[in-house]
C-alpha positions in Angstrom: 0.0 0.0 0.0 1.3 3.5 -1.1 0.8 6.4 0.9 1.6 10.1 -1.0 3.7 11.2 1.7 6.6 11.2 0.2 6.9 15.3 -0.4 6.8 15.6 3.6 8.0 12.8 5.5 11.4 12.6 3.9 12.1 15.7 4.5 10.5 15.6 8.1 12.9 12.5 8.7 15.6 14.4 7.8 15.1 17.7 10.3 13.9 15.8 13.0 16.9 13.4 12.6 19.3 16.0 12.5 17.7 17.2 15.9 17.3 14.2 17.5 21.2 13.7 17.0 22.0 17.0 18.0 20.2 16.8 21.2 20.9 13.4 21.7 25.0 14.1 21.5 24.3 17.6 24.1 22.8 15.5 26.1 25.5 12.5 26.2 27.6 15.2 27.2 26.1 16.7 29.6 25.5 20.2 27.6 22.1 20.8 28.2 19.0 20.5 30.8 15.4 20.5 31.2 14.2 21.8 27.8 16.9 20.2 26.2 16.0 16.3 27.1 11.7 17.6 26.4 12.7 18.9 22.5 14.6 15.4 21.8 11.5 14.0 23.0 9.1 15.3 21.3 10.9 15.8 18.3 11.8 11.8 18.8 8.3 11.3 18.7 8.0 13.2 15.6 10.6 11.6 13.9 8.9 7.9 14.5 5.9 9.2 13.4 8.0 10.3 9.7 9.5 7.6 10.3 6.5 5.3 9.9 5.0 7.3 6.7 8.2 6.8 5.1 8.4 2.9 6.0 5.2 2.9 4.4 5.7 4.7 1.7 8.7 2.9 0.7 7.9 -0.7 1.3 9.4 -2.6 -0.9 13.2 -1.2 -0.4 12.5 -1.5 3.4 11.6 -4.8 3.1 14.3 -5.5 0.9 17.0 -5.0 3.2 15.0 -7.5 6.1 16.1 -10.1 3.5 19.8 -9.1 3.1 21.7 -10.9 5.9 24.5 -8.4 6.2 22.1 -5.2 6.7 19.7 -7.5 9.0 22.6 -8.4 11.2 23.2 -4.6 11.2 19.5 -3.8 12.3 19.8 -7.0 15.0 22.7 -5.6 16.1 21.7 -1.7 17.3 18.4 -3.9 18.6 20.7 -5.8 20.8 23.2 -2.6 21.8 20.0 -0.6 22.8 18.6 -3.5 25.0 21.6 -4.1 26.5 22.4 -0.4 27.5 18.7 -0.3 28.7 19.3 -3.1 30.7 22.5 -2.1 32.5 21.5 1.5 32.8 18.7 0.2 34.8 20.6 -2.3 37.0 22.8 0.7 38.7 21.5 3.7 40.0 22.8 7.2 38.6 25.6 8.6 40.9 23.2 11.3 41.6 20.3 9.4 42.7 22.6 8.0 45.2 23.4 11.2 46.4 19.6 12.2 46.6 18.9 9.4 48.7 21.8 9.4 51.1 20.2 13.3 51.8 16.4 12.1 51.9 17.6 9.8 54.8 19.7 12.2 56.6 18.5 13.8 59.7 17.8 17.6 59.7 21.1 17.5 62.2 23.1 16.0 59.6 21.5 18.3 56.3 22.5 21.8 59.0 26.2 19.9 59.5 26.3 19.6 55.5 25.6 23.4 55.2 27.0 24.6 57.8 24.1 25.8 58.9 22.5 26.3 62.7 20.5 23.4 63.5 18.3 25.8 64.4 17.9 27.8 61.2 16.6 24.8 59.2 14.4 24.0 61.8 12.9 27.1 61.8 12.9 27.0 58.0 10.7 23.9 58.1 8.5 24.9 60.8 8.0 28.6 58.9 6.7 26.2 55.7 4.3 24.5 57.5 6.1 21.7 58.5 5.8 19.7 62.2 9.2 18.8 63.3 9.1 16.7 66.1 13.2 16.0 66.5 16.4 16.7 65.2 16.8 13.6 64.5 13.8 13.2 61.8 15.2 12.4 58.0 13.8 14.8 55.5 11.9 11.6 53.8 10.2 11.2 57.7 9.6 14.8 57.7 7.8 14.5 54.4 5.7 11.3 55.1 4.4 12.8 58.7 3.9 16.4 56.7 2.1 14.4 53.9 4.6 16.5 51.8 6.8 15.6 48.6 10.7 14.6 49.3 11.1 17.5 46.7 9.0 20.2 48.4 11.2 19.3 51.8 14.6 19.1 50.0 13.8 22.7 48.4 12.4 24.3 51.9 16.0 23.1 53.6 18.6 23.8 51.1 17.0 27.4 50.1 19.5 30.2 49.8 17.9 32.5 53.0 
């Protein structure tokens, strides 16, 4: 079956490929944030989309190279590199994550020691947001489940600039 998008989706293929790879490589090095990681995205999701029209509209070649062994072993292969990389990406935390959860289960005692900080003072910052603090000895993440508050919300109230 032929589908007449041919004037469009090559051409869509080929900008949104050209920004998928760009924000892809920022990203593997660490050069962007936020917005960055939300365009390759959404721009991913416009490329699959092309992507498909183009499968479509090009059937036969596509199928074509599913019968070649050399270019099938070539499609297997990036299948197998992606699962695996999904796999062991999922396996270990990110060094960060460790970090967030070493803080989410360290006292309010421990997070003033870390900034140098008067017990007091974050204590005072909590309390001033609305939070009951029954001990210095609390973790953020207890804080947050008695306050029926987000981890985030707590992390943000103690480790504000004031």
């Amino acid at each position: 079956m032929l589908i007449k998008t041919r004037k469009w989706s090559t051409p869509l293929i080929l900008g949104s490929s050209l920004v998928v790879a760009t924000t892809g490589a920022m990203m593997f090095f660490h050069l962007g944030e936020g917005l960055l990681k939300l365009a390759h995205e959404w721009v991913g999701m416009l490329f699959l989309v092309a992507m498909v029209f183009h499968i479509l509209n090009h059937w036969v070649p596509v199928k074509n190279y599913f019968a070649g062994k050399f270019s099938l072993s070539i499609i297997a292969s990036a299948f197998i590199i992606a699962i695996a990389l999904t796999i062991s990406s999922t396996n270990s935390p990110h060094p960060i994550e460790n970090i967030l959860i070493e803080i989410e289960h360290s006292s309010i005692q421990e997070i003033a020691a870390l900034q140098n900080k008067p017990i007091e003072k974050v204590a005072t910052l909590l309390s001033s947001a609305g939070m009951d603090v029954k001990s210095h000895d609390q973790t953020l993440l207890q804080i947050a489940q008695e306050n029926s508050a987000h981890i985030f919300d707590i992390t943000d109230i103690v480790f504000t600039k004031k």
